[in-house]
N, C-alpha and C positions, 0 to 999 in steps of 0.2 A: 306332605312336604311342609317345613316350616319357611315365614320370610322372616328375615331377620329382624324389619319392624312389628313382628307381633309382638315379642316380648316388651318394647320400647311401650309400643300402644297400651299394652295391659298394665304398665307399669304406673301410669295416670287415674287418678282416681276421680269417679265423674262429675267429685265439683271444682276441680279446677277449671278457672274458665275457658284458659289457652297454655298453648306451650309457652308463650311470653312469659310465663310466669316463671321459668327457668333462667332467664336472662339477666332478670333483677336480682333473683338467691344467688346467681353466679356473681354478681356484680358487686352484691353482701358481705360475699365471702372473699374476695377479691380485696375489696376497697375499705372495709369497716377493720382497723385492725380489733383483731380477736379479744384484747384485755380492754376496749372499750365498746364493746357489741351490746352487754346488756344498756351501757346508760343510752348509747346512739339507737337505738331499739328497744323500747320500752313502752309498755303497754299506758295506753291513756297518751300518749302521744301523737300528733295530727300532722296528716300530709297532702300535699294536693298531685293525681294523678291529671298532666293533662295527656288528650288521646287515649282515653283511662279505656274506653268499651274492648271489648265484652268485661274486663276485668282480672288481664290478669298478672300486672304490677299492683292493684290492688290489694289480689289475694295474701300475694306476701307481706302487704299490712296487718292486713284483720286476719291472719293468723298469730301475730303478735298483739291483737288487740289495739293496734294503735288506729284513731279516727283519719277516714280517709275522704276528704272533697273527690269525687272523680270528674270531672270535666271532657265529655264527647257529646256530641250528639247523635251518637247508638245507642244503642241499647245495653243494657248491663246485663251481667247476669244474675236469676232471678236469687239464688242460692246464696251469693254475693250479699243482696241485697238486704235480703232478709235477716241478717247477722244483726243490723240495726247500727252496724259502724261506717257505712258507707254514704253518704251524702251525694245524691247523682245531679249532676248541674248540667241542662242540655246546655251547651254555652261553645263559644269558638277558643279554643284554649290561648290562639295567641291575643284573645282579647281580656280573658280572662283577669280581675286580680282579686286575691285574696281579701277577706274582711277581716282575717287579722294574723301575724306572723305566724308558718307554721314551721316545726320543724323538720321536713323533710319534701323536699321536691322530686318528682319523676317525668319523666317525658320519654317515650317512647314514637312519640309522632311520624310520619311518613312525609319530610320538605325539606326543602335545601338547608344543606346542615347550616349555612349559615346566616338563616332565620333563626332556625335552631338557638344557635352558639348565640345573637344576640339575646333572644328571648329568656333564656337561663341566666345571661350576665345581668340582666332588667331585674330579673327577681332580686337576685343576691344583693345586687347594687343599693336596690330603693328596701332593702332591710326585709323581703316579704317571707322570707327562707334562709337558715342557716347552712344547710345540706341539700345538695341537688344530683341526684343521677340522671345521666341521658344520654342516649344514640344519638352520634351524628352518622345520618344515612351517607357512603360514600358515594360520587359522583364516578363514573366508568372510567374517566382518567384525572388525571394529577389528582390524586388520592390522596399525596403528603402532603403538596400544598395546598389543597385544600382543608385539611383538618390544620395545618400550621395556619393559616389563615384566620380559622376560628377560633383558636388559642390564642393568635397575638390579638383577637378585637377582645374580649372575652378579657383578657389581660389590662388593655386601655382600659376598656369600662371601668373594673374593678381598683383599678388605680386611680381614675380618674372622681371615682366616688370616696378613695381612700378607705378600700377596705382590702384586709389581708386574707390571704386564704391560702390553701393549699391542694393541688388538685393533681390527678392520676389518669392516664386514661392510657387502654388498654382493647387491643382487639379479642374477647373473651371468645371461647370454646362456642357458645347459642349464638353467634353474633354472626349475622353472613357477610353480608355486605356495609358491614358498618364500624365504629369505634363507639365503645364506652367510656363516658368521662362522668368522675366523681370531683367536685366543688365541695369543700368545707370551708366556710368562713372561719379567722381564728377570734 
């Protein structure tokens, strides 16, 4: 007898770290339009993963080559690691700030999306990132207005620091209980 996750299981190759890593390719493919993918994804480019462990919004960095901060205080994985693009900071990620602008933000975190939602408007705002992807985890009720909630602070902040941007978001295919939003500053 076959189940029907064995072919899904075999389909992963064992260094990816997590399935996580599916969320962010979707979210790529999603949100980066296609005739600007190489320059928004390009190797020698740096980003900060926070909630980054085991690693695997990561992997979809350092498979492009591009230098990745990961910021949890887990463990990474070792395979990860060893690539030599990863930089593992045990640190609290909503405390965390960069030491110098990077170009691409992720958050994958597990807290109320609108911790969340300010924490990403913070980066963008004070110039630490130009691009940011992240889940906000859904609450079991008022679903819209809570994600409308974090759009309109998200919206203030970025106004309020006078900067423009343009953003998506999207309940993608890996995504359970949550929405993906993609931030581009113009």
């Amino acid at each position: 007898m076959s189940f029907p996750w064995a072919f899904v299981a075999c389909a992963f190759p064992q260094r990816i770290p997590s399935r996580s890593t599916l969320k962010l390719e979707e979210a790529f493919l999603q949100f980066v339009p296609e005739r600007t993918l190489e320059a928004d994804l390009t190797e020698g480019m740096t980003a900060v993963d926070l909630g980054a462990a085991p690693g695997g919004w990561t992997y979809q960095f350092v498979k492009k080559g591009i230098h990745v901060i990961a910021i949890d205080n887990g463990p990474m994985q070792k395979e990860l690691m060893s690539t030599g693009l990863v930089q593992h900071e045990k640190a609290d990620g909503f405390k965390f700030e960069p030491p110098y602008t990077v170009d691409w933000l992720v958050c994958d975190m597990v807290e109320r999306p609108m911790k969340v939602a300010e924490l990403m408007a913070k980066w963008l705002a004070n110039g630490w990132t130009r691009r940011a992807i992240f889940n906000l985890k859904l609450p079991m009720k008022k679903r819209y207005q809570e994600v409308s909630l974090c759009l309109q602070t998200i919206e203030a902040m970025l106004k309020k620091a006078g900067v423009g941007y343009h953003y998506q978001v999207k309940h993608l295919y890996h995504d359970r209980e949550e929405v993906t939003v993609c931030i581009m500053v113009r």
